[in-house]
Backbone bond lengths (Angstrom), bond angles and torsions (degrees), N, CA, C in turn:
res aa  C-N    CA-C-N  psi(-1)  N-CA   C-N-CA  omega(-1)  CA-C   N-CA-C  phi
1 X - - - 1.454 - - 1.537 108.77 -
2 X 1.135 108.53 125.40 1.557 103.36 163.03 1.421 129.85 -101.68
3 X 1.290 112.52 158.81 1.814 130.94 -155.60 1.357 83.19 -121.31
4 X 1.213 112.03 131.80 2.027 118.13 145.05 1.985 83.08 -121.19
5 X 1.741 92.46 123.46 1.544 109.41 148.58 1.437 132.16 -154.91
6 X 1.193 125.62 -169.11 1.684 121.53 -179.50 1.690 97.96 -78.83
7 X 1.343 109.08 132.08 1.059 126.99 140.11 1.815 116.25 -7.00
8 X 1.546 130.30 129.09 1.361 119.83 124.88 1.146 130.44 -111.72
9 X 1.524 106.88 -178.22 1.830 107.34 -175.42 2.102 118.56 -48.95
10 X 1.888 87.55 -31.95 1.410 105.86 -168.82 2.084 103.93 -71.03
11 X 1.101 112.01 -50.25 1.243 109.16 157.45 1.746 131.38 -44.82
12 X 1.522 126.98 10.48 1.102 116.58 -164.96 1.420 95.05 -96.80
13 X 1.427 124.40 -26.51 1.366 111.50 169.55 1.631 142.75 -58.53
14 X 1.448 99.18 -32.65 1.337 123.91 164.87 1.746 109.67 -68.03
15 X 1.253 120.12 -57.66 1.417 109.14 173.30 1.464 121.68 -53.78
16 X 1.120 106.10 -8.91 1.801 111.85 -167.34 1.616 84.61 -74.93
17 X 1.535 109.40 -69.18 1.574 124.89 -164.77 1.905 89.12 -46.87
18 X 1.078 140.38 -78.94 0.968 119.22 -164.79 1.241 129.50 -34.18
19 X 1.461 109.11 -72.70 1.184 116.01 167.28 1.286 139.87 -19.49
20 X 1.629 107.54 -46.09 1.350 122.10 158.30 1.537 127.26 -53.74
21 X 1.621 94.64 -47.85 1.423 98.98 -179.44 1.858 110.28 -60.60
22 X 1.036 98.81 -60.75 1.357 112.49 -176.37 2.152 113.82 -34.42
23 X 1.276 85.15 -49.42 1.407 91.12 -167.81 1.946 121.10 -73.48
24 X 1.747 84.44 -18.58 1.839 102.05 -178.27 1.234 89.54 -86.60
25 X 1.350 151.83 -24.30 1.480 165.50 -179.05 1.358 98.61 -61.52
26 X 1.668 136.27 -39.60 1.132 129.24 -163.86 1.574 100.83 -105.58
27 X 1.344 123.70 118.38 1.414 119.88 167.91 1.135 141.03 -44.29
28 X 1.463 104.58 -39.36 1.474 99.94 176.09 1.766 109.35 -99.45
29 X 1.368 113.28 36.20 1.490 106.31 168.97 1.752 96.35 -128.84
30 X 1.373 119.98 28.14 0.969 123.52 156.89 1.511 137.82 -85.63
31 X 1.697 117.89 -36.89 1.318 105.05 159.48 1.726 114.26 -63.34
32 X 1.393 115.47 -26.99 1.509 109.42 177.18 1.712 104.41 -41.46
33 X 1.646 92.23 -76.23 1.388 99.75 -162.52 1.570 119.36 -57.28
34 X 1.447 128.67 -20.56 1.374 123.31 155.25 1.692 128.73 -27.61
35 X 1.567 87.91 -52.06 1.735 108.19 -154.10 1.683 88.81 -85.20
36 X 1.365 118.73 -14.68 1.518 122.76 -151.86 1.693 112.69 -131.25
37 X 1.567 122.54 16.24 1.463 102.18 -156.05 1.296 142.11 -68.29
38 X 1.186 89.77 1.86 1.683 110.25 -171.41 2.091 90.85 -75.33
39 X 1.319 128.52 -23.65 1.042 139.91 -174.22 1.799 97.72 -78.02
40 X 1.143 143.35 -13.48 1.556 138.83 -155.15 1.709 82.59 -106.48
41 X 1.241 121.58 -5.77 2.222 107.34 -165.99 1.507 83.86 -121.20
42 X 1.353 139.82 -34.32 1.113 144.66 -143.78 1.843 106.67 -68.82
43 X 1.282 107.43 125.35 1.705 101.27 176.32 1.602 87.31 -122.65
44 X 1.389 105.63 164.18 1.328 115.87 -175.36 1.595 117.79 -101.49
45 X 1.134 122.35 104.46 1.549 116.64 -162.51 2.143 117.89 -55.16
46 X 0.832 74.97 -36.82 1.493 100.26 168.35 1.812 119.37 -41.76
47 X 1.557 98.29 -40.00 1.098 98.74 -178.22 2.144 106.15 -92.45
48 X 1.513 85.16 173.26 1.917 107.78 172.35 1.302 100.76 -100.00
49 X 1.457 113.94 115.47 0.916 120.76 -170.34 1.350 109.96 -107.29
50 X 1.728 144.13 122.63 1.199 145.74 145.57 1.630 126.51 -59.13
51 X 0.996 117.03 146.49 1.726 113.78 170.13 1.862 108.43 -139.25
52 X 1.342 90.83 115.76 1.952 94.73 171.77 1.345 106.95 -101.59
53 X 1.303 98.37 117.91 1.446 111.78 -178.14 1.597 107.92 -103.18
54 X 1.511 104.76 160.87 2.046 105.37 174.51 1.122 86.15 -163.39
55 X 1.702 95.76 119.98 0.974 136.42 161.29 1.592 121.05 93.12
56 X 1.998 101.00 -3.53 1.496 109.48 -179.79 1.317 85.42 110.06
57 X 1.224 155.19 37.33 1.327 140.11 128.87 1.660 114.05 -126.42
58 X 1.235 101.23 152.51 1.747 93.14 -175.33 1.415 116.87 -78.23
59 X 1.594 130.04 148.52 0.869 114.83 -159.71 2.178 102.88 -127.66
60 X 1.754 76.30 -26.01 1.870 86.00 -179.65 1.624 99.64 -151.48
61 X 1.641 92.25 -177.89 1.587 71.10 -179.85 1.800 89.37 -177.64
62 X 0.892 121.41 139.60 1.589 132.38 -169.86 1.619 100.65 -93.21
63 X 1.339 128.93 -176.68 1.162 137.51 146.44 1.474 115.76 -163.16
64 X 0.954 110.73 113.35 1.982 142.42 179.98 1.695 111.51 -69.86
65 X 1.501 93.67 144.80 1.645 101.04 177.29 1.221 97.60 -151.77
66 X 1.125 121.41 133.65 2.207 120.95 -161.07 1.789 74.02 -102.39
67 X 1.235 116.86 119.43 1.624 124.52 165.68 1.514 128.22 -66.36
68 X 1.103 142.45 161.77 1.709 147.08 -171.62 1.648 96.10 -46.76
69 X 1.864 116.44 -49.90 1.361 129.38 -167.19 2.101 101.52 -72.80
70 X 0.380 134.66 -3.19 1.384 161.34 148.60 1.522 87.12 109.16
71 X 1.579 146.13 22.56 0.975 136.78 172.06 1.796 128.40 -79.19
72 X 1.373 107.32 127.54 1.516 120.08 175.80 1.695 108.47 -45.62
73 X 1.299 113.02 110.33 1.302 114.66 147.87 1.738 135.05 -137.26
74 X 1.459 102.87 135.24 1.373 113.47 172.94 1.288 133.45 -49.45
75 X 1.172 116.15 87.04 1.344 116.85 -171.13 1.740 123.28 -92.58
76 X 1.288 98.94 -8.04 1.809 98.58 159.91 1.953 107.69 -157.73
77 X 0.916 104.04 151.46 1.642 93.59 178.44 1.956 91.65 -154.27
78 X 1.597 91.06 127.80 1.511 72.01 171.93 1.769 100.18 -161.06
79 X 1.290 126.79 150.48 1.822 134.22 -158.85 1.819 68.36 -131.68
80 X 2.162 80.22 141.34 1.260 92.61 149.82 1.155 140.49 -89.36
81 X 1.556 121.09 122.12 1.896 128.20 -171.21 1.262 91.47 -6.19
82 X 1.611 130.13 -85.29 1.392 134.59 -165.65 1.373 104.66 -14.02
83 X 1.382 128.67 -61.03 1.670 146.05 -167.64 1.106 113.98 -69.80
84 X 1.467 134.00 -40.08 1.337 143.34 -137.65 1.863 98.99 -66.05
85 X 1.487 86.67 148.73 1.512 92.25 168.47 1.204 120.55 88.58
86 X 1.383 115.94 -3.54 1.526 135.88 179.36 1.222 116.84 -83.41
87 X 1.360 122.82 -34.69 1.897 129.40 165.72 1.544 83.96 122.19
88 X 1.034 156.13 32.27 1.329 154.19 165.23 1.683 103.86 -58.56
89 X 0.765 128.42 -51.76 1.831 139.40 -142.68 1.341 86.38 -102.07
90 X 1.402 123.01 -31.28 1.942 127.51 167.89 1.169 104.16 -56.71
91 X 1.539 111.79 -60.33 1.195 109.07 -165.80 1.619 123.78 -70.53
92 X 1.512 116.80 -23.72 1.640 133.45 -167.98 2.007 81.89 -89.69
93 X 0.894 146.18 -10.13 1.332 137.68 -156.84 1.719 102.31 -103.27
94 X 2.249 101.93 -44.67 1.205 75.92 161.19 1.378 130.44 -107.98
95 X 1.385 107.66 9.94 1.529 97.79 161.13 1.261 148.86 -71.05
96 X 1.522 93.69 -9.00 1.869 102.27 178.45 1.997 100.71 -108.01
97 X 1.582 104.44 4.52 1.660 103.00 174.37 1.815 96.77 -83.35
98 X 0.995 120.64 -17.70 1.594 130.18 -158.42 1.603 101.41 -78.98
């Protein structure tokens, strides 16, 4: 079953692991994250954060910033490799456009 909901504080550990995973997953954000790793756990407090969970664990997870223009933008979105390819990041994309 899948969950789209807000973020809590208790979830920040789990988004870290994703995030990480996700980003060592992409090749060319690997010399970044070498020189930078404290940047692969890092979420931005600033942002609204969503979490889509299946089955009761999180699986992806967006993060929102309402801009100066009062317009919605996505400022991180990321499924763990394990997940990928499932429509997760479809689905968190249009739920926080809604």
């Amino acid at each position: 079953m899948i969950t789209i909901r807000p973020a809590t504080p208790a979830d920040r550990p789990d988004l870290g692991v994703i995030k990480s995973r996700a980003a060592w997953s992409n090749e060319t954000d690997r010399p970044f994250l070498a020189a930078h790793p404290e940047a692969a756990r890092a979420i931005e407090t600033a942002l609204t954060v969503t979490v889509l969970e299946e089955d009761g664990a999180i699986r992806a997870f967006a993060g929102t910033l309402c801009a100066p223009d009062r317009a919605l933008r996505i400022e991180a979105l990321f499924t763990d490799p394990d997940h990928m390819r499932r429509g997760f990041a479809r689905q968190l994309v249009q739920f926080v456009r809604k």
